[in-house]
N, C-alpha and C positions, 0 to 999 in steps of 0.2 A: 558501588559501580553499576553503572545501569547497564542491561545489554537488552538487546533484541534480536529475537529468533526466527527470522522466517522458515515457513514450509508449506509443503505442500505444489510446488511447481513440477514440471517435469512434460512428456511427448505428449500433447494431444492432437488428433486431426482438424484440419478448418471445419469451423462449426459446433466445435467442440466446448465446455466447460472446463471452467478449473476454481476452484477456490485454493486461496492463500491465506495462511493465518501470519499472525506475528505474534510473539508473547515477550511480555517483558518484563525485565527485572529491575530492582534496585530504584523505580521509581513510582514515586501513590500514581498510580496509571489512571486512573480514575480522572485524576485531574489536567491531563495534557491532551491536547490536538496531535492528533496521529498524520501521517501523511504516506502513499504509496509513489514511487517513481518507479522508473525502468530506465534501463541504455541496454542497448541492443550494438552488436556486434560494428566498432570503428565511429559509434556514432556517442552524441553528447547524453547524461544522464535527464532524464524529461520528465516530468508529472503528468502522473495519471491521478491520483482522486487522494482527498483527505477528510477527516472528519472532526467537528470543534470536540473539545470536552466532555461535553455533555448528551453528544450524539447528537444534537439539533441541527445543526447545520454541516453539511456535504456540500463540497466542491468537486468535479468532476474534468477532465481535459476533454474538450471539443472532440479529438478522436475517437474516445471512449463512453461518450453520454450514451445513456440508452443499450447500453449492453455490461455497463460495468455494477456494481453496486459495492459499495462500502457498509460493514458497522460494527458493532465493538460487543465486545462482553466483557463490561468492567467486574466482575465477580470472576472471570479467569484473566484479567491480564489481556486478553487476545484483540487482534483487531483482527479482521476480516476484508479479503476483497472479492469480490462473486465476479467472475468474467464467465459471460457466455457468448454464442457467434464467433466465439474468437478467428483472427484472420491470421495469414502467416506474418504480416509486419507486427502483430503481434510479439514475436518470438525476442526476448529479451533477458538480461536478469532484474530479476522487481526485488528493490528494496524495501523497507519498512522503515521510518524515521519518525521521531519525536522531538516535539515542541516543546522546548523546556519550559517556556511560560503558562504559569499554572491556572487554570479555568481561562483561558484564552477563545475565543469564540469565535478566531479565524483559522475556519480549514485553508491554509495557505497553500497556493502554488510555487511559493516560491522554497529552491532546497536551502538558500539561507538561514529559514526562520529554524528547519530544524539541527540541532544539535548533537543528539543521538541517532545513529543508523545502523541498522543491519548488517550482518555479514551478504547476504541475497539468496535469493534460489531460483533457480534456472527455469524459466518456461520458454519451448519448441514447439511452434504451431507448423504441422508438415499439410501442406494443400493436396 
């Protein structure tokens, strides 16, 4: 059974930092493209950044280039997402999802490709 953990969210001020981990189970993590989304209060679930397999390749959402950073620590499982600047439209819950297809080398935007998700955790950017 695969699960994934996010953490690490929670109140910071605009301008502020946050890193997100995700940790996963029940699958060789090593070998899947991760991806991060968000939905934010009344609104649709949206992508923010993912990363292939093998770490080479990041995809990033237009809102978020240049402030966000993605990467992985295949020896714990974890993927990472480094937000700094953050603004208040920031404020969402960020999921963590997995790409079941194995050494895939598209960090997708799209949440169809991924299969596994997160339960989420909550990030509040107060201006």
């Amino acid at each position: 059974q695969v699960q994934l953990v996010e953490s690490g969210g929670g109140l910071v001020q605009a301008g502020g930092s946050l890193r997100l981990s995700c940790t996963a189970s029940g699958l060789i993590f090593s070998r899947n493209a991760l991806g991060w989304f968000r939905q934010a209060p009344g609104k649709g679930r949206e992508f923010v950044s993912a990363i292939s397999w093998s770490g080479g390749g990041t995809n990033f959402a237009d809102m978020v280039k240049g402030r966000v950073t993605i990467f992985r620590d295949n020896a714990k499982n974890t993927v990472y997402l480094q937000m700094d600047s953050l603004k208040p439209d920031a404020t969402a819950v960020y999921y963590c999802a997995a790409d079941p297809t194995p050494y895939s080398n598209m960090a997708s935007p799209a949440a169809g490709r991924y299969r596994y998700w997160g339960q989420g955790t909550q990030v509040a950017v107060s201006s």
